[in-house]
C-alpha positions in Angstrom: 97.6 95.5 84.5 98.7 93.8 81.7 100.9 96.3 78.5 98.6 96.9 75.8 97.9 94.5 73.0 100.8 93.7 71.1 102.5 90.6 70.4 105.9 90.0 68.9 105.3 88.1 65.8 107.6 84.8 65.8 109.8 84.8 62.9 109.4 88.1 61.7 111.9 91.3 62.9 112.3 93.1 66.1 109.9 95.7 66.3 107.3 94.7 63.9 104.1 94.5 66.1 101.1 92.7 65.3 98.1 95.4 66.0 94.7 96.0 66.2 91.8 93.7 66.7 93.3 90.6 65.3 94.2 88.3 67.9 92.3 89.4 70.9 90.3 92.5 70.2 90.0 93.4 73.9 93.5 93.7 74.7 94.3 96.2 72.0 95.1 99.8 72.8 94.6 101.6 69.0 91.3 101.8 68.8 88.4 102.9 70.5 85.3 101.4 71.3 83.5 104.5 69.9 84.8 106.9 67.5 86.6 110.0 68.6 84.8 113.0 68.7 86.0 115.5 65.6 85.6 118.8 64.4 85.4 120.6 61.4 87.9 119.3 58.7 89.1 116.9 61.6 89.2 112.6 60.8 90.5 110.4 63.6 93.1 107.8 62.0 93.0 105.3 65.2 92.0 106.7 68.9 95.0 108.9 69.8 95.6 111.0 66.5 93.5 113.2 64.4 94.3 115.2 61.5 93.0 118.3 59.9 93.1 119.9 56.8 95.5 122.3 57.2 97.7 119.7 58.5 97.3 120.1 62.3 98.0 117.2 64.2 95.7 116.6 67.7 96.5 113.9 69.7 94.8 112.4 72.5 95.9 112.6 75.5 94.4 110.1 78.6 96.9 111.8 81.2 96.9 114.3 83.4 99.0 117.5 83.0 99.9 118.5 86.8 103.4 120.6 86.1 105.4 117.1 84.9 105.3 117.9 81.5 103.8 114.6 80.4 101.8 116.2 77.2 104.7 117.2 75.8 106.7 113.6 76.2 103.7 111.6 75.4 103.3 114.0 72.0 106.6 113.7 71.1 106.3 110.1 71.0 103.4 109.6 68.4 104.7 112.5 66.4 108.1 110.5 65.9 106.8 107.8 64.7 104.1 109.7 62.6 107.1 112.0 61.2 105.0 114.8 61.7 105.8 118.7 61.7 106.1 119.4 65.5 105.0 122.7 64.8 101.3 121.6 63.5 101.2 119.3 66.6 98.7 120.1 69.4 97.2 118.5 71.8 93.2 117.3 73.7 92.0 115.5 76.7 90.9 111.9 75.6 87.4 110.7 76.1 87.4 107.8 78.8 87.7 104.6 77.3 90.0 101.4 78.0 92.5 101.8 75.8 93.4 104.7 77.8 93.3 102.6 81.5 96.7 103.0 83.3 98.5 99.2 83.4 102.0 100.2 84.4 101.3 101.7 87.7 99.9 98.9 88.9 102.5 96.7 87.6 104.9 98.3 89.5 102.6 98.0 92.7 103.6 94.6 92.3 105.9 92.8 95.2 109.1 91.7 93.1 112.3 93.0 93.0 113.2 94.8 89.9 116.0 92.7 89.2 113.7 89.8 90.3 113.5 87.7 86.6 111.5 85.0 88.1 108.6 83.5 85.7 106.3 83.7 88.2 106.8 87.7 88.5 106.2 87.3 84.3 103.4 85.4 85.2 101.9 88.1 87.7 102.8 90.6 85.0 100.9 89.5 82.4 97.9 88.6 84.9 97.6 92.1 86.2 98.2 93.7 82.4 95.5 91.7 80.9 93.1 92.3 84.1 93.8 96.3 84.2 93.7 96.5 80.0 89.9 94.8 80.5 88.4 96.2 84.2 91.1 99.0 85.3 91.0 103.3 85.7 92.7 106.1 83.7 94.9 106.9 86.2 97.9 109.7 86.1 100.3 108.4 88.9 103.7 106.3 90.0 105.4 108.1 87.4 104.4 105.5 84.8 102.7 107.8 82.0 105.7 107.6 79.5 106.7 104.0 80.8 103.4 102.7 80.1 102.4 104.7 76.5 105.7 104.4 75.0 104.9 101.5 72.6 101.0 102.5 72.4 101.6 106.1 71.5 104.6 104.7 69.2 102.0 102.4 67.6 99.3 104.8 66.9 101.6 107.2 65.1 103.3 104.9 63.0 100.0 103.0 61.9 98.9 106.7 61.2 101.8 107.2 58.5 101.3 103.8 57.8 97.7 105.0 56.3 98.6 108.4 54.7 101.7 107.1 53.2 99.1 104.0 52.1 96.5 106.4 50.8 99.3 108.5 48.9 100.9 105.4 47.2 96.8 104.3 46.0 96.7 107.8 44.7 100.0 108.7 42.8 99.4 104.2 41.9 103.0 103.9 43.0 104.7 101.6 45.7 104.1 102.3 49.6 108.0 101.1 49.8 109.0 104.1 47.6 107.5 106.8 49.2 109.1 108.4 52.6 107.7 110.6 55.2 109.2 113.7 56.7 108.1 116.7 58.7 104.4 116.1 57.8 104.7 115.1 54.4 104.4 112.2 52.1 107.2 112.2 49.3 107.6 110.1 46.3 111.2 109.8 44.2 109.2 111.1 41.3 109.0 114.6 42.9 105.1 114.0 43.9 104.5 115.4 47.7 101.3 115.8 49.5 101.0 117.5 53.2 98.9 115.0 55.9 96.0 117.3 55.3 95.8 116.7 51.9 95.6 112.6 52.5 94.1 112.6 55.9 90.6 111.9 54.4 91.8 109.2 51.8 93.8 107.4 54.9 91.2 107.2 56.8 89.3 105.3 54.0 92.7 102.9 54.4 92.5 99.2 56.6 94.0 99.8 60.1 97.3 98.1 59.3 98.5 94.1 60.9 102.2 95.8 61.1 103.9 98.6 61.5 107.5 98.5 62.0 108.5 101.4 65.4 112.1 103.2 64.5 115.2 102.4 65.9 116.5 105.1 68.2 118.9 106.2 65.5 115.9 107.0 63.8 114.5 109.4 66.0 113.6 112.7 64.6 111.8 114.3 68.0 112.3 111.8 70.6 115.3 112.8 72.6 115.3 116.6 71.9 115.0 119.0 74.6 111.8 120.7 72.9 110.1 122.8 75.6 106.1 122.2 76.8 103.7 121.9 74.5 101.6 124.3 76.8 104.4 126.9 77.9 103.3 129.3 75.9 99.8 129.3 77.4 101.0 129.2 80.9 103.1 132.4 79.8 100.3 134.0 77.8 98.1 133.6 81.2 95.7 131.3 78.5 96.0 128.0 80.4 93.3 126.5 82.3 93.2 125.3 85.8 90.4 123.7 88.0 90.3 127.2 89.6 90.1 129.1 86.5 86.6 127.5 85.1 84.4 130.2 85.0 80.8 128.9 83.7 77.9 131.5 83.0 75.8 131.3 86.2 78.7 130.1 88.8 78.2 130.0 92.5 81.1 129.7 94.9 81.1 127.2 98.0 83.5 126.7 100.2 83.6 124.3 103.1 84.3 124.0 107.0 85.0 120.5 108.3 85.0 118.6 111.3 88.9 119.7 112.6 88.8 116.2 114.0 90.1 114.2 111.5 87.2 111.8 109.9 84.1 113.7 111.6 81.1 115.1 111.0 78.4 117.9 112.0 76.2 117.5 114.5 74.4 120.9 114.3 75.1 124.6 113.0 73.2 127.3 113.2 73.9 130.0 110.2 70.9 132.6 111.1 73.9 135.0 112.3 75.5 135.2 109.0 75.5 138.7 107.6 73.1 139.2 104.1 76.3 141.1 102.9 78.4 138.1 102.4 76.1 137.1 99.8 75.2 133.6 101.2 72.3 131.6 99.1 72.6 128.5 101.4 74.3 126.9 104.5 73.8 122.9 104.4 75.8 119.7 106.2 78.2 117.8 103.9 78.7 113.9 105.1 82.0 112.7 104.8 83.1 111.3 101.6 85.6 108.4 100.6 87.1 108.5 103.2 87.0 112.1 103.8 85.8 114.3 106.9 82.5 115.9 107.1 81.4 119.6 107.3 79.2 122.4 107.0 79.1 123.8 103.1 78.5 127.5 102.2 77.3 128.5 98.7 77.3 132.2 98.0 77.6 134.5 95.0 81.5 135.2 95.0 83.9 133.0 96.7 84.6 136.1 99.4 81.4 135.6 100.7 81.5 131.9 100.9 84.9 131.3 102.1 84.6 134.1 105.1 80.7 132.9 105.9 82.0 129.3 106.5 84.9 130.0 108.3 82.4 132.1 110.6 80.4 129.3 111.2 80.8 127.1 114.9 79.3 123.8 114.6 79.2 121.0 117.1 80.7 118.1 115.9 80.8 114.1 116.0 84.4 113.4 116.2 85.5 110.4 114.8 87.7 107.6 116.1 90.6 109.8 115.9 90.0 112.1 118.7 92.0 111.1 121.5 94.7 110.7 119.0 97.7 112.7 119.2 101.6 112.3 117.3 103.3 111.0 120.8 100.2 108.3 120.9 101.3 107.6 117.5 104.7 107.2 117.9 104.5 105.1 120.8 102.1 102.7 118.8 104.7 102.4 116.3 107.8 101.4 118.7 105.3 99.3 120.7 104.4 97.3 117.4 108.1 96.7 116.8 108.8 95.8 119.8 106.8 92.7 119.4 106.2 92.2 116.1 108.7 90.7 113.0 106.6 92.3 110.2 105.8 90.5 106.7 109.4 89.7 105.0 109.1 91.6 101.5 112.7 89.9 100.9 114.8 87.5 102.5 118.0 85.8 101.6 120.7 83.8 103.5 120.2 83.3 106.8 120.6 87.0 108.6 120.2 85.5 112.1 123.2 83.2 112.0 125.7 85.9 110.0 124.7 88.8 113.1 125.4 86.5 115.7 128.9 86.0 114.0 129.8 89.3 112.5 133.3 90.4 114.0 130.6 94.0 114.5 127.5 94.7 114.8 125.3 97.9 114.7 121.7 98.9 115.3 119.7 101.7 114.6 116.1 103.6 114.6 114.8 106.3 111.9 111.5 108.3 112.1 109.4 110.5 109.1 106.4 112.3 110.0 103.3 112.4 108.2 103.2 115.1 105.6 100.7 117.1 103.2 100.3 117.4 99.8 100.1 121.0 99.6 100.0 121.7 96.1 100.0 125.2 94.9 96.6 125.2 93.9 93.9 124.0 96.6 91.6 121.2 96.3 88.9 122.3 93.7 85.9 121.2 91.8 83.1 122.8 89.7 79.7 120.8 89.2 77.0 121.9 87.6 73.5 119.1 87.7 71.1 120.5 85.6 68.4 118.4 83.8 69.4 115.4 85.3 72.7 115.3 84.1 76.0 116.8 85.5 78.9 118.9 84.0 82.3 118.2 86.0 85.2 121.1 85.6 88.4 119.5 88.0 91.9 118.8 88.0 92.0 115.3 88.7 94.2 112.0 88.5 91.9 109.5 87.5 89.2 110.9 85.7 87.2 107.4 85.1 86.5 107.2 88.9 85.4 110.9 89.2 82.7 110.5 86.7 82.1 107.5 88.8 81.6 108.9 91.8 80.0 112.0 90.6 77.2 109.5 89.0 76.9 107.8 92.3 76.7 110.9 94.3 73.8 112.5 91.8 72.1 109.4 91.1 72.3 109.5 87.1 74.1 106.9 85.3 77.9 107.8 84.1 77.0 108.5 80.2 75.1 111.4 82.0 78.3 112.9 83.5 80.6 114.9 81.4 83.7 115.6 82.9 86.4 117.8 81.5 89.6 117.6 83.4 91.4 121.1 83.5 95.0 121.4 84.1 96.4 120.6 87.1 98.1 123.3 90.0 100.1 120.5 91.4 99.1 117.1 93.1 101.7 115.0 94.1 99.3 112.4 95.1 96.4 114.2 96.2 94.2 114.7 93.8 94.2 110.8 93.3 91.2 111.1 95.9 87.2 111.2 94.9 86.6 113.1 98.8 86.3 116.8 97.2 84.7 115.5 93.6 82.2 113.7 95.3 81.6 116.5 97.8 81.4 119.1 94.9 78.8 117.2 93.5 76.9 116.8 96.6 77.4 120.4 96.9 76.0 120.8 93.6 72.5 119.5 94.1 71.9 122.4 96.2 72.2 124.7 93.4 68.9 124.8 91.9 70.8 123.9 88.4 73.4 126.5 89.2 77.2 125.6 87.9 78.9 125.6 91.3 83.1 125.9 92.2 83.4 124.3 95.7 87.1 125.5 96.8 88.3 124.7 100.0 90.6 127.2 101.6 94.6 126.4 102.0 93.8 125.8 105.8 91.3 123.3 105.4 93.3 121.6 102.3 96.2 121.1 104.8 94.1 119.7 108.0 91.9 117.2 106.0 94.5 115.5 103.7 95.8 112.3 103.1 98.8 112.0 104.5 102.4 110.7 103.5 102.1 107.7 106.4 104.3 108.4 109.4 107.3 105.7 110.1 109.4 104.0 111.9 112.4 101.8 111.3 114.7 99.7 112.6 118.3 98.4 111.6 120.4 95.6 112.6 123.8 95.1 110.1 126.9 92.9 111.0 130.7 93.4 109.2 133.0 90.6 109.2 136.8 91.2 110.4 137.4 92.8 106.9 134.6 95.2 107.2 133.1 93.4 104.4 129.2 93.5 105.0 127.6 90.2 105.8 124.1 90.7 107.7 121.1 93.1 106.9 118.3 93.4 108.6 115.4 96.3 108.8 111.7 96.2 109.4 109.4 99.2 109.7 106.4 99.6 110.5 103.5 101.9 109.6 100.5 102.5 107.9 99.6 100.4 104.9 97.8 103.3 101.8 96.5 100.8 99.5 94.0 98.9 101.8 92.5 102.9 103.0 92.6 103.6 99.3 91.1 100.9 97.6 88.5 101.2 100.5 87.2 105.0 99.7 87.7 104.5 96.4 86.7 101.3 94.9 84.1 100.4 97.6 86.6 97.5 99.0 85.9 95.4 102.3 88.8 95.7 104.5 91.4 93.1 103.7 94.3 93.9 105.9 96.1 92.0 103.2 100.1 92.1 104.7 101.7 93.0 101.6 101.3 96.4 100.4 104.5 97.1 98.9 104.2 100.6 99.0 104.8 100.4 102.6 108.4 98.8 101.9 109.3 100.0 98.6 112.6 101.7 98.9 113.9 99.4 101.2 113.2 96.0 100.4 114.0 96.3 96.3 117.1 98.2 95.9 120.1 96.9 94.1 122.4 95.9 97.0 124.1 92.8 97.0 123.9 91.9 100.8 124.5 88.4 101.3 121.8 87.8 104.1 119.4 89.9 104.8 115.7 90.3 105.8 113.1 93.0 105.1 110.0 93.7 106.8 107.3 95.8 107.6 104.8 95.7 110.2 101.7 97.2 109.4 99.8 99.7 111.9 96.3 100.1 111.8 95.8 104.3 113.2 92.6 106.3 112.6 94.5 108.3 110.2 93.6 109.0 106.7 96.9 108.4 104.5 97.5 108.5 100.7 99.7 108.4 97.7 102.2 110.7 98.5 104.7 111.6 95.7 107.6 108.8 95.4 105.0 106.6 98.3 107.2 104.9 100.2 110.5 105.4 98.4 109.9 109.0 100.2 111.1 107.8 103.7 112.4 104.7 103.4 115.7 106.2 101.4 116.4 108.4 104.1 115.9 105.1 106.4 118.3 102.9 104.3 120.7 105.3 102.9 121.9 106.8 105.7 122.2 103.8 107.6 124.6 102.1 104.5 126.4 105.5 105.3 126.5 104.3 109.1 127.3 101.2 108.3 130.3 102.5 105.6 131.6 104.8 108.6 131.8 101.7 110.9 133.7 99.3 108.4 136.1 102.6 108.4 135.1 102.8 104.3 134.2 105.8 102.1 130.5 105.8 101.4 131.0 105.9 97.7 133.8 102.8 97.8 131.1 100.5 100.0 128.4 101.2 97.7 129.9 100.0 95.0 131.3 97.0 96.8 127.5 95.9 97.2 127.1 96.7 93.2 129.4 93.9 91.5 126.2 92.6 89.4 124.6 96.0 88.8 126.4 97.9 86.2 124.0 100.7 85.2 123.7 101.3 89.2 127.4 101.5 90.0 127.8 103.5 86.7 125.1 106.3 88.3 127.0 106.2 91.6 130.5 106.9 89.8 129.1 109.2 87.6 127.6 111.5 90.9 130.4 111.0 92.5 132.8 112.1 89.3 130.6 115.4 88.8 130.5 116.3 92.3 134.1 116.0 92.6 134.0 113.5 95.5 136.8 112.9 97.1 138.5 116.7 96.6 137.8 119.5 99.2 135.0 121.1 99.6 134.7 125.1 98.6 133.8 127.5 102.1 130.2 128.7 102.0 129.6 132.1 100.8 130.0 133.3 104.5 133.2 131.2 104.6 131.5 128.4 107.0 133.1 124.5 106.2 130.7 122.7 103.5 130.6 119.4 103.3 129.2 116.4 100.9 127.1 113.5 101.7 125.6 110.8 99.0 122.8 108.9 98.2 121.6 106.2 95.5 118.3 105.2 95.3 116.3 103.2 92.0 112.3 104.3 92.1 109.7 103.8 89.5 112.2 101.8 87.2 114.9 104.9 87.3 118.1 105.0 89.1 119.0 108.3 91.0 122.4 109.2 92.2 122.5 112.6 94.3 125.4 114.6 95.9 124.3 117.4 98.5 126.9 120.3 99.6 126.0 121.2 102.9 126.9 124.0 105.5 125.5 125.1 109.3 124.1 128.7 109.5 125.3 130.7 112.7 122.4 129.9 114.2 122.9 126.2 113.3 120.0 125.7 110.4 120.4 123.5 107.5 121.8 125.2 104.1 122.0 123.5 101.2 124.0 124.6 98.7 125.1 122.6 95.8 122.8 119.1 94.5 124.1 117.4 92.1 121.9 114.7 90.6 122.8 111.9 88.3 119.7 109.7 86.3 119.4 106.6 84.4 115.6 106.9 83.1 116.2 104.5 80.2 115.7 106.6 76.8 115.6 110.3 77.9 112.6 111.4 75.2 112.8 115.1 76.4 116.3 116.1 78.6 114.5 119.1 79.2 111.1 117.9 80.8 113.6 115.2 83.0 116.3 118.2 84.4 113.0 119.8 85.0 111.6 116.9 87.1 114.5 116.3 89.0 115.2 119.5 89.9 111.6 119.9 91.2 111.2 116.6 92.8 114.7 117.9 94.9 113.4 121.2 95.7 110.1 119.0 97.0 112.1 116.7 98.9 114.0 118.9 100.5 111.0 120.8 101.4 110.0 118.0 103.5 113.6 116.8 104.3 114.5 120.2 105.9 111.2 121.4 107.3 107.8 119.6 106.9 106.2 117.5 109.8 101.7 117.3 110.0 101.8 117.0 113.8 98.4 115.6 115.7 96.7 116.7 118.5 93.4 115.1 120.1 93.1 114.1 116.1 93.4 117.5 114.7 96.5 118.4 112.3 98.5 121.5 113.8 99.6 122.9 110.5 97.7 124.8 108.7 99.3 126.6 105.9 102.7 127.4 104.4 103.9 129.4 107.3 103.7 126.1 109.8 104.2 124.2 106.5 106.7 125.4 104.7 108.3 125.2 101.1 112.2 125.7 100.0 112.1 129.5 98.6 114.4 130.9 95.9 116.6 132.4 98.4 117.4 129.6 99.9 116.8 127.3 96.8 120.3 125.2 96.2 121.9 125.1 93.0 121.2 121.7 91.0 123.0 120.2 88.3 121.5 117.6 86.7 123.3 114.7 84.3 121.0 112.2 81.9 122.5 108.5 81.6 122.6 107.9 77.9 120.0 104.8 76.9 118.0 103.2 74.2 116.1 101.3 77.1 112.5 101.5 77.7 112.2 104.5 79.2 111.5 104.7 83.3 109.4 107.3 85.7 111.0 111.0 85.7 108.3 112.6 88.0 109.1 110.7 91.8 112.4 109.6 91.6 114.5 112.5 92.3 112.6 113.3 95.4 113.8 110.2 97.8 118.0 110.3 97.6 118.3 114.2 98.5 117.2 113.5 102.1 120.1 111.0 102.5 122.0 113.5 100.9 122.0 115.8 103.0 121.8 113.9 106.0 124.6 112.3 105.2 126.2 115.4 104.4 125.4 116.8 108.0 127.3 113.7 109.2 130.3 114.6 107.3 130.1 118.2 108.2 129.5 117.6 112.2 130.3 113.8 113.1 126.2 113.8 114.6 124.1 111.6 112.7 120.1 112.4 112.3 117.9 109.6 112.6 114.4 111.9 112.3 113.0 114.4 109.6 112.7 116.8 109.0 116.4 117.5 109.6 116.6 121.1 110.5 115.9 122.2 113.9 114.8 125.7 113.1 111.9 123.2 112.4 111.1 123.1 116.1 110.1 127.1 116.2 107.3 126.2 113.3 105.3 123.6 115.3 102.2 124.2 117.6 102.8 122.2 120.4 100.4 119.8 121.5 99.5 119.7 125.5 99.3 115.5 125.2 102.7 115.2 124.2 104.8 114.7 127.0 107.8 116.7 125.2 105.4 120.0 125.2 104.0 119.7 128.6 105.7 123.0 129.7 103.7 125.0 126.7 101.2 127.2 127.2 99.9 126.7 123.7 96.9 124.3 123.6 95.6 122.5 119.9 92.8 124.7 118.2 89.6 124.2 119.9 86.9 120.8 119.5 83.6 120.6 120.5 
């Protein structure tokens, strides 16, 4: 996963980049292996901007538009550099090549610490880039889209002025030096001008240049503006196109009704009784894919028919391994595995053994998070159309090189047969990362007779055959000396690892129960704290459970874990949370300055105002760095009569390095908050006998605008590379508001979610010992 192919030149300025295909033609991200498609009056000028005629500007875009407003940032970087009218500036899915694979996410699934400057994480660095650059996926995740374009997309635009202004100067036969750029056009001292469209054709006629020299950030014409999305309007206008919107002449419906043990499959149905009036054309068996569950598929004439004709349907099933699994087995698993196991050390230091067994006190702890669902908005879809041995793809997917991969494998046809045109994206979070329902559409597919075919499964079955955010549990040991000073840290956890399961069903990997995912201890093991001996571990459980890429991974529990147990630990050396932070922050500026800043806006430290009802608010804190940003978040928190959770006030601090768009970030954080505190306040996927007891947004549900907090949100000024904006606001408002809670009422949580008008939501389960006294029993097996 190596950065794309550019080299500093020694001995000539910062930020003039050698480019292209001199040095080592297959690390270079400019051009494209073949050229870009174009259209009418259209010529590509490298493989991420075309111009037209009349001046409009298309750039490519490789990443996956799910809500986060990544279209817009990436665009605004390439126009900057290009200078060209934002106005005229649109944008188009890229074609898969590999100047368009994902190397930063994978970086950052790298085991270091981020203030770890060791050569040998350089070393690893550069190893993964130039592996990933060569062999790697497009891939929209980890919140590395900006992070990892920013010099590429900086590059492409200014070799692409580079040209025009080069193919101006050949025409007017004056100096390139002389002539300027601005708002899409070429200017000369002389009074000559020219729009792009009037040079595109001559640039393109223009070598691909050696250098280009990238702005300064006082240069920035577009970078750092709050412009709003590049596709608003056609979200507004009711234009834009989602997975579920693909309407191809001739389309079927399916829909699907899988095993409701997790990781089955059907061992016979009989759909003779389904009524001609739902419109059903077929009823077949689906095997599981990639990991997935199997099932019985229904294609019919309008998605009515299909979606009521399979839920009708009562196969017999072949449940999986998972069957006499339920959440108090789980849990028990969990404690048993820390009871006897240490767990692989992601980061050690001093000798944590010896400074506990002399702190002047000591404290220990446990934390729980349940597993929880994706649920985006928009349900797991996919249209497939095989026809002549060759396969049109409509879906709203992550990683668009591995669905044309697994749709080949699935038909039979080599990839060049498959073209697949990702469509906008109703939310993912994580989930649509996975090839299960793209591999099962195009199984789907086949049965079509040539038929274009939209397999949708319905919100129940999207909820009960997911891949969950893993379930966890952790434990804390710290000591204080007689000055309350901290001097001993230690935590393990243990859970399930995602990247084993994941490279598994997706890249055909053996099992390698490899001990150091660091997903499963990111969030605990690399923050900024200063303790002087610590250990951090994670012990990794091996559960019949299919788990995933949930949005902020690990960082998602293990902030609640660590944060409010610094709070615990603040309470018992008798300090304000705020003041020990920042005792553990001496060598971390920009981290202490996010913490003060927080703490500054949220007027720390002064009462807080009643609740609207008049009820006593309180505030809890939380810091957290994710995905190369630092996140500081206040929560204002009061008890209803009836003693549930209301938030009222977030405020939310960021240092994201250079903020190219302050709207599209304010935006992210206020959404990854209202996510989090979804799941902080009221999500749990509960098990029974291996089936999930939730099954849509009344068991699982989301923070509505009634009860939505007010969030204020504050952008660290920076000229730094700029960091993920899309995850990181998501892990510190649990803390938060724990922390809050504990401020408010003295009792400290130590399990999500945190409010216990939760309890009334769940379906008990008959195995769990808690629930023995229910009558309810888990939805029928057979």
């Amino acid at each position: 996963m190596m950065k794309r192919r550019t080299f500093l030149l020694g001995g000539v300025g910062a930020g003039v980049l050698l480019v292209g295909w001199t040095a080592m033609p297959p690390g270079q991200r400019l051009t494209t292996s073949k050229p870009l498609p174009v259209e009418g009056t259209q010529v590509a000028l490298n493989g991420w901007v075309k111009i037209a005629a009349d001046s409009t500007v298309t750039i490519m875009m490789c990443k996956s538009e799910m809500g986060q407003g990544v279209h817009t940032g990436l665009a605004m970087m390439l126009a900057d550099e290009l200078d060209a009218d934002w106005s005229q500036v649109k944008v188009e899915n890229a074609p898969i090549d590999r100047i368009y694979n994902d190397q930063q996410s994978i970086v950052d699934d790298l085991w270091f610490r981020p203030d770890d400057e060791s050569e040998i994480k350089r070393l690893a660095i550069w190893m993964v880039r130039k592996f990933t650059r060569e062999f790697g996926v497009n891939t929209t995740g980890g919140s590395a889209s900006l992070n990892d374009l920013w010099t590429p997309m900086r590059e492409a635009g200014a070799s692409a002025r580079a040209m025009l202004v080069g193919a101006a100067a050949a025409k007017w036969d004056v100096r390139t030096a002389d002539c300027t750029v601005e708002g899409g056009r070429i200017m000369h001292p002389s009074g000559r001008t020219a729009s792009f469209g009037e040079m595109t054709a001559l640039a393109a006629q223009q070598p691909l240049p050696r250098r280009v020299d990238l702005k300064k950030p006082a240069q920035f014409r577009i970078i750092g503006k709050p412009l709003r999305r590049i596709e608003a309007a056609s979200k507004t206008d009711g234009s834009a196109r989602f997975g579920i919107d693909v309407l191809p002449e001739g389309l079927l419906y399916a829909s699907v009704n899988m095993c409701p043990t997790l990781g089955g499959r059907v061992a016979h149905f009989d759909a003779s009784h389904l009524p001609a009036k739902l419109g059903v054309i077929k009823a077949f068996a689906v095997a599981p894919y990639n990991g997935g569950t199997g099932g019985v598929a229904v294609i019919a004439r309008d998605m009515y028919g299909a979606l009521t004709a399979a839920a009708d349907l009562k196969p017999t099933w072949h449940e999986g391994p998972a069957a006499k699994l339920s959440s108090a087995d789980i849990d028990a698993r969990l404690s048993k595995t820390l009871d006897s196991e240490s767990g692989h050390a992601f980061y050690t230091l001093g000798n944590v053994d010896a400074a506990l067994a002399t702190a002047h006190q000591k404290i220990a702890r446990e934390y729980r998070a349940p597993y929880l669902a994706h649920a985006p908005v928009e349900p797991v879809n996919c249209t497939v159309q095989f026809k002549d041995g060759a396969a049109t793809v409509w879906v709203a997917t992550q990683m668009p090189t591995l669905a044309r991969r697994h749709v080949a494998k699935v038909l039979d046809i080599d990839e060049d047969k498959v073209d697949l045109r990702v469509q906008l994206l109703g939310g993912a979070f994580g989930r649509r990362l996975e090839m299960d329902y793209v591999a099962q559409a195009a199984a789907i597919a086949k049965e079509a007779g040539g038929r274009p075919v939209q397999t949708l499964w319905s919100r129940q079955q999207d909820t009960q055959h997911d891949f969950y955010r893993p379930a966890c549990l952790s434990r804390f040991e710290a000591g204080l000396d007689a000055d309350g000073k901290l001097v001993a840290w230690r935590n393990t956890s243990a859970g399930q690892a995602v990247v084993p399961q994941a490279l598994k069903r997706t890249f055909g990997m053996p099992d390698l129960h490899l001990p150091f995912d660091k997903t499963t201890s990111e969030g605990a093991f690399d923050q900024p704290y200063e303790w002087p001996n610590v250990r951090v571990a994670h012990a990794f459980v091996e559960l019949p459970v299919p788990v995933g890429f949930w949005r902020s991974v690990g960082h998602s529990h293990q902030a609640f874990f660590t944060e409010c147990f610094m709070d615990e630990v603040a309470a018992l050396a008798g300090k304000d949370p705020v003041e020990f932070r920042a005792s553990l922050l001496a060598q971390h500026p920009k981290h202490l300055a996010v913490l003060q800043s927080a703490a500054a806006h949220a007027h720390w430290g002064k009462p807080v105002a009643p609740a609207p009802d008049g009820a006593r608010c309180a505030r809890g804190i939380a810091l957290h760095q994710a995905f190369g940003s630092i996140v500081a978040q206040v929560a204002e928190v009061s008890l209803a009569p009836d003693r549930s959770v209301r938030v009222h006030r977030v405020v939310c601090v960021i240092d994201c390095g250079t903020p190219v768009n302050p709207n599209l970030i304010a935006q992210q954080m206020e959404g990854g908050i209202i996510f989090g505190l979804s799941s902080a306040l009221q999500n749990e996927i509960t098990i029974c006998e291996g089936q999930v007891m939730q099954s849509n947004f009344l068991d699982f549900p989301v923070v509505r605008m009634s009860n939505c907090p007010a969030i204020e949100v504050y952008i660290m000024p920076s000229e730094e590379h700029p960091q993920g904006v899309g995850e990181p606001g998501t892990p510190p408002i649990a803390p938060a508001v724990a922390n809050a809670l504990f401020a408010l009422t003295g009792e400290r949580h130590y399990s999500l979610p945190l409010d216990p008008d939760t309890v009334r939501l769940r379906t008990p389960c008959p195995l769990d010992p808690a629930n023995t006294a229910s009558k309810k029993t888990c939805p029928p097996s057979t």
